[in-house]
PASEBA-1860 file (N, C-alpha, C; in nm, 3 decimals):
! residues 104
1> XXXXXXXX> -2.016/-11.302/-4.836/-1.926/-11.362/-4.931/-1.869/-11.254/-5.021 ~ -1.759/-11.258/-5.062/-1.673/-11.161/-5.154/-1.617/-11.232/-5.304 ~ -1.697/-11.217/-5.407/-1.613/-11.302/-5.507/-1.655/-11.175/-5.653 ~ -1.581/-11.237/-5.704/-1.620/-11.180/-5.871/-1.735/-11.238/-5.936 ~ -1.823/-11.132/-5.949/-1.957/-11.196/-6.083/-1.900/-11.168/-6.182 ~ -1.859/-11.103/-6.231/-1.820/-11.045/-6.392/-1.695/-10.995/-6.419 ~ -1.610/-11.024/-6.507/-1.488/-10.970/-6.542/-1.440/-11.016/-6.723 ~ -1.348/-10.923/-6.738/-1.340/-10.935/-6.895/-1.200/-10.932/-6.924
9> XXXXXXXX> -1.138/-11.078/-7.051/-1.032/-11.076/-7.048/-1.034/-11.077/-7.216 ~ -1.005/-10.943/-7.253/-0.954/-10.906/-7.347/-0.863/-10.946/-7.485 ~ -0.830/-11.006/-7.563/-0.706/-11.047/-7.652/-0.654/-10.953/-7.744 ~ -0.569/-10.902/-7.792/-0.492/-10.843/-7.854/-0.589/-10.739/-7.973 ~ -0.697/-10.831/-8.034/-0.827/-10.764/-8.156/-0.959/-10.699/-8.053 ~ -0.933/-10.699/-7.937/-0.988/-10.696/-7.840/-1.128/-10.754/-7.828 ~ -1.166/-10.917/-7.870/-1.253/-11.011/-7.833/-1.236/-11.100/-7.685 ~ -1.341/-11.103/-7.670/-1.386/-11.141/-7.535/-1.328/-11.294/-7.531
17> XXXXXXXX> -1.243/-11.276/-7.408/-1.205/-11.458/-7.370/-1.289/-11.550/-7.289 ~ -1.401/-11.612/-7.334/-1.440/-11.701/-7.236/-1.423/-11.782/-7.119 ~ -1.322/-11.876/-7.153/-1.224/-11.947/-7.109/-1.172/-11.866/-7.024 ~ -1.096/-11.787/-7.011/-0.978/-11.704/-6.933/-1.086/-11.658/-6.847 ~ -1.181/-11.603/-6.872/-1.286/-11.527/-6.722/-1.343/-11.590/-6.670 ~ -1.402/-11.742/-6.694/-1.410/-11.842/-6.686/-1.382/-11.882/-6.558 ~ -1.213/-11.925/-6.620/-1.119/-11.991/-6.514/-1.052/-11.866/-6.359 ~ -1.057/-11.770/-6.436/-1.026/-11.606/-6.323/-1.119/-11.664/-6.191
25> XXXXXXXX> -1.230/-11.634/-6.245/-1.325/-11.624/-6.206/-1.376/-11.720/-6.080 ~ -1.375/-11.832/-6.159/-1.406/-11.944/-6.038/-1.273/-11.990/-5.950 ~ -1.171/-11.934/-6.047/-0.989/-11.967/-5.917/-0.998/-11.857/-5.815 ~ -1.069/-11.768/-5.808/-1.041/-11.636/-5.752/-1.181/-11.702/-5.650 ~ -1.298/-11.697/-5.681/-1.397/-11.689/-5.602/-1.372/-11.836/-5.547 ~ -1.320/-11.943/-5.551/-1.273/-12.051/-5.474/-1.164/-11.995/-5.385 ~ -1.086/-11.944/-5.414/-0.962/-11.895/-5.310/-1.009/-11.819/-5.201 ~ -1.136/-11.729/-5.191/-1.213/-11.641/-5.124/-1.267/-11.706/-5.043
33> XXXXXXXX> -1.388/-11.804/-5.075/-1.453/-11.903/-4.989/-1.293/-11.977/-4.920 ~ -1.208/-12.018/-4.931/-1.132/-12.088/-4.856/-1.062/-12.032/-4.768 ~ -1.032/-11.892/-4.748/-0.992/-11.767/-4.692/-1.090/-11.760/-4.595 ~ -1.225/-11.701/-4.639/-1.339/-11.699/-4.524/-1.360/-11.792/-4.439 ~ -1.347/-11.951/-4.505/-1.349/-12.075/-4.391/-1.220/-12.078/-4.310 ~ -1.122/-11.978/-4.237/-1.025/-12.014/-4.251/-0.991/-11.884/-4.106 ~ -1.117/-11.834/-4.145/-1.121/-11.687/-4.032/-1.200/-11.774/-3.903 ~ -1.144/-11.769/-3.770/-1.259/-11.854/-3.663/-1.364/-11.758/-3.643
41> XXXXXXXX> -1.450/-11.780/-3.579/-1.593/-11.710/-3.526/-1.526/-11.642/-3.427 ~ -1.557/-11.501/-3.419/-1.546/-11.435/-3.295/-1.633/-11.310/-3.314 ~ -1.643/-11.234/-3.176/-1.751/-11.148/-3.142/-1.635/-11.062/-3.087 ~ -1.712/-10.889/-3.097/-1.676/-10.814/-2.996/-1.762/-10.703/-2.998 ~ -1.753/-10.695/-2.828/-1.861/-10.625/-2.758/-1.840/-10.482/-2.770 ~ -1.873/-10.357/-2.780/-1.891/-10.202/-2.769/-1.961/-10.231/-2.615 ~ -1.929/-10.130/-2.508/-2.004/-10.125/-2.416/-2.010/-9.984/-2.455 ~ -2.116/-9.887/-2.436/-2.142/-9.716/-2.436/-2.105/-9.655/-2.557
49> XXXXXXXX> -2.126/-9.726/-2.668/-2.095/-9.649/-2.847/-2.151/-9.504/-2.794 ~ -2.025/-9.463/-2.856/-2.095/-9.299/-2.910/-2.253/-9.305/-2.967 ~ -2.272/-9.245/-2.902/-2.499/-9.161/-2.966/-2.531/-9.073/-3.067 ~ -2.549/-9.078/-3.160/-2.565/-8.921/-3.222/-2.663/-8.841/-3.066 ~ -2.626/-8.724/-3.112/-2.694/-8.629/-3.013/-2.859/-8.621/-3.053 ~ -2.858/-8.628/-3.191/-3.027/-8.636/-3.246/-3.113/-8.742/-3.161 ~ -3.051/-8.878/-3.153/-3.061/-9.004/-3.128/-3.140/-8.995/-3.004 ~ -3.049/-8.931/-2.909/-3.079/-8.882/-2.728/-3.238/-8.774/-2.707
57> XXXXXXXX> -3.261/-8.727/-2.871/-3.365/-8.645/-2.815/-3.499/-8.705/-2.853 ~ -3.459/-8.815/-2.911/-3.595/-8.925/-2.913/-3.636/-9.011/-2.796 ~ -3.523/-8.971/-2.726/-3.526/-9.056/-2.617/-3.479/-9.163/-2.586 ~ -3.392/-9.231/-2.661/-3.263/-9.378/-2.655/-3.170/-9.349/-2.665 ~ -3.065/-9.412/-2.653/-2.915/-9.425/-2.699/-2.900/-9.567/-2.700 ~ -2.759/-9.580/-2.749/-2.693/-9.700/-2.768/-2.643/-9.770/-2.610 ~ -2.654/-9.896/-2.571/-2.626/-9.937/-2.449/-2.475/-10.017/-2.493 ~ -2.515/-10.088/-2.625/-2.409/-10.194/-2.690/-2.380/-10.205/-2.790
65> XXXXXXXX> -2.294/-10.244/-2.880/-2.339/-10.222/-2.988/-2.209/-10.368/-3.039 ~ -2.267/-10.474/-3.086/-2.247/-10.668/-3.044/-2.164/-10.683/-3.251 ~ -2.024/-10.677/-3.268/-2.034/-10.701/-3.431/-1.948/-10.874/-3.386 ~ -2.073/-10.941/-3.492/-1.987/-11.093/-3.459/-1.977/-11.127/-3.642 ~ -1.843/-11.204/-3.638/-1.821/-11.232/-3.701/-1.863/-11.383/-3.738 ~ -1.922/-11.465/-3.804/-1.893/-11.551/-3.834/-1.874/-11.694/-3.966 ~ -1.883/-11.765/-3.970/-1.867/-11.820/-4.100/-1.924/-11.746/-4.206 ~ -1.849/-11.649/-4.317/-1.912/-11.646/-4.454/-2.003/-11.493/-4.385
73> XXXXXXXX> -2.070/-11.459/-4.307/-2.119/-11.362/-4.304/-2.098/-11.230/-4.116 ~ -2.107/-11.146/-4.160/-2.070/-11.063/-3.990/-2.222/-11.015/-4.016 ~ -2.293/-11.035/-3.821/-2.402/-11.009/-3.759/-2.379/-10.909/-3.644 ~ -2.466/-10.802/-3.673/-2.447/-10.664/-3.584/-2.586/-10.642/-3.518 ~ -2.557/-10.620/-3.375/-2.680/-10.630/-3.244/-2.653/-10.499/-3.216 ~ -2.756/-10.444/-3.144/-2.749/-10.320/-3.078/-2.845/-10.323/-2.963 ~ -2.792/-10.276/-2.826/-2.929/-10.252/-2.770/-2.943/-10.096/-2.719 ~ -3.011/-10.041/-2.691/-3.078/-9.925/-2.648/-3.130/-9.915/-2.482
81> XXXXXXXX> -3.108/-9.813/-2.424/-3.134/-9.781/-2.317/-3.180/-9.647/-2.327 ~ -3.306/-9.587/-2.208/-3.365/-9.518/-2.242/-3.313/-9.363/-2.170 ~ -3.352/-9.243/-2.260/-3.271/-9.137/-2.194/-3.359/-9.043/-2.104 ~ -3.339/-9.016/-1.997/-3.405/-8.925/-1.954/-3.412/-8.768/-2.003 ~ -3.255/-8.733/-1.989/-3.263/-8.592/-2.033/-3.192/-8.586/-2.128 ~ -3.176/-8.538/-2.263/-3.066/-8.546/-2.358/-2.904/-8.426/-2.282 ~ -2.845/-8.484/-2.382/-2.733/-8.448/-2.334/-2.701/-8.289/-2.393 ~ -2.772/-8.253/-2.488/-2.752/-8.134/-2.564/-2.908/-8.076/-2.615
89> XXXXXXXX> -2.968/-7.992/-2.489/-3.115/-7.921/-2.542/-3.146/-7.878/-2.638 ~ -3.064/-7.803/-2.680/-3.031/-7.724/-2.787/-3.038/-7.784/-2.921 ~ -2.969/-7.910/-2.947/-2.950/-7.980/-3.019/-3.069/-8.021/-3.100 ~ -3.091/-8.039/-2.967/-3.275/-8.145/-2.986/-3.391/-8.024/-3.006 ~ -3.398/-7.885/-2.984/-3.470/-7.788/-2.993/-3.476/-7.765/-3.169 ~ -3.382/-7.743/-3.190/-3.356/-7.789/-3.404/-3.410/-7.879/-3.445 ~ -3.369/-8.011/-3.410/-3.385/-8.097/-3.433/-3.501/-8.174/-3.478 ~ -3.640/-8.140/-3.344/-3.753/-8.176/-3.369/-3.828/-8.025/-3.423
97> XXXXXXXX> -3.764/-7.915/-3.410/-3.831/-7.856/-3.528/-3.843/-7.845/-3.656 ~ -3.734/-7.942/-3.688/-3.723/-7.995/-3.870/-3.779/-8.045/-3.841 ~ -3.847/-8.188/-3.780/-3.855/-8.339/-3.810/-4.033/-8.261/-3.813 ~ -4.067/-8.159/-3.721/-4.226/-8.093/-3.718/-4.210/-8.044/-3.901 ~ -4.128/-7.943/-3.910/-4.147/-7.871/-4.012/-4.142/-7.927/-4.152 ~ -4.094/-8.077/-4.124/-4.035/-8.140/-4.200/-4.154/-8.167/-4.364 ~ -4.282/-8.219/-4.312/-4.370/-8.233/-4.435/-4.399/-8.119/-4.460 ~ -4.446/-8.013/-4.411/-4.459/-7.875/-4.468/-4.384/-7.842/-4.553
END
């Protein structure tokens, strides 16, 4: 959901308008909810997302990567497939020598 918690409407001695942030407030965050009901449900699929190279030397990557949209909130899936050899040795030779060196 996307709305305003807090906002400030000012008057001329510069005291706070109740009323006016009030009414902002709940016309704006009603117009939002009616906007969002207003978007249909849909999904779309990633087949083979880019991997970080770090990612590959743990041994997974990304297989999918699922962003669905739907009423009021978006839900993001991922699945993983497993790597045999990373794609960059080198990469991964750094890599897990921080992650070793790392509490030292």
């Amino acid at each position: 959901m996307f709305e305003i918690a807090d906002i400030k409407v000012l008057n001329s001695q510069e005291e706070s308008q109740t009323m006016e942030e009030m009414l902002i407030k709940s016309g704006f965050n009603m117009q939002m909810e009616q906007l969002i009901n207003m978007v249909p449900p849909f999904s779309h699929v990633m087949s083979d997302p880019p991997t970080p190279k770090e990612m590959e030397c743990l041994g997974f990557k990304f297989a999918e990567f699922d962003v669905i949209f739907k009423k009021g909130f978006v839900e993001l899936n991922t699945s993983y497939k497993k790597v045999e050899e990373p794609s960059d040795p080198e990469v991964c030779r750094g890599f897990l020598d921080a992650l070793r060196q790392g509490p030292q």
